[in-house]
N, C-alpha and C positions, 0 to 999 in steps of 0.2 A: 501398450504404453505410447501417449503421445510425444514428440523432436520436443526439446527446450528452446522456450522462442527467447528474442531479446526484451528488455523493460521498457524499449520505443512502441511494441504494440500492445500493451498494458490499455485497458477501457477501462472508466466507469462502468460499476454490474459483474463484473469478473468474479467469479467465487474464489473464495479466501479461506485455505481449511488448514487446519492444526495438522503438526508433525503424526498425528496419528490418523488424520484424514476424519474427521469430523470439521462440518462446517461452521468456521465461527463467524462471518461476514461476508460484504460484497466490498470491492475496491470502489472508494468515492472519489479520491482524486490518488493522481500519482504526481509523487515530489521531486524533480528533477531538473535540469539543465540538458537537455538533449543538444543543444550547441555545441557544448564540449563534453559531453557523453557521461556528466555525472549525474547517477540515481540516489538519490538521497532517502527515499522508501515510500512508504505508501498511508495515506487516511484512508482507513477502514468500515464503514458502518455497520456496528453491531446490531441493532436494532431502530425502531421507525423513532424513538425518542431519545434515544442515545446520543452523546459525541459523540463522532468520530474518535479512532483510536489512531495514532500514529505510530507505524510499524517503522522502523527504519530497515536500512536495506539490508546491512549485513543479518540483517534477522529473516533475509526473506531466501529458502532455501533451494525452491526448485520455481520456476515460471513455465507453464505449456500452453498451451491455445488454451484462454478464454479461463483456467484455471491459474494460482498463486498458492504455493505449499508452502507454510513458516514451519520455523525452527522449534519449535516450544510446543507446550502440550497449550487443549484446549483453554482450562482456567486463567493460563500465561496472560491470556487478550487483555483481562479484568485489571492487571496492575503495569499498561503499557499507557503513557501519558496521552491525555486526551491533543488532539490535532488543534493545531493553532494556525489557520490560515495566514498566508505573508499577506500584510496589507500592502494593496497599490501603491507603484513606486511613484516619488515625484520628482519632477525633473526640471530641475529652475534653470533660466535658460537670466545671462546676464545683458 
């Protein structure tokens, strides 16, 4: 069994498997603040035509090199809201 890493080395491609260890995705983006060290959770790609699925953190149970263990069973993925990228911020200068 591989050390539990932190959510700072989180990639893109990372495999993403269910409480029971069945693969449900790949990590597509990770949602956080590393400034002030908050992980807010992860968009997921279930498939090449899918959204993205937005895991939130407290859902996310164990992290190891290059792997992401959630809390819920396989099916769970299916009624987790689809990922809504932040649109660019804008920054008006007076």
């Amino acid at each position: 069994m591989t050390d539990p890493v932190s959510w700072f080395v989180i990639e893109p491609g990372w495999t993403v498997v269910a409480a029971d260890g069945s693969e449900v995705g790949q990590v597509e983006e990770v949602v956080g603040d590393t400034g002030t060290d908050i992980f807010n959770g992860l968009a997921v790609s279930t498939g090449v035509l899918a959204k993205p699925k937005y895991v939130p953190a407290e859902r996310v149970a164990e992290i190891t090199d290059g792997l992401v263990r959630l809390d819920f069973p396989t099916e769970a993925i299916e009624d987790l809201d689809d990922h809504e990228p932040q649109p660019p911020s804008t920054e008006f200068r007076a």
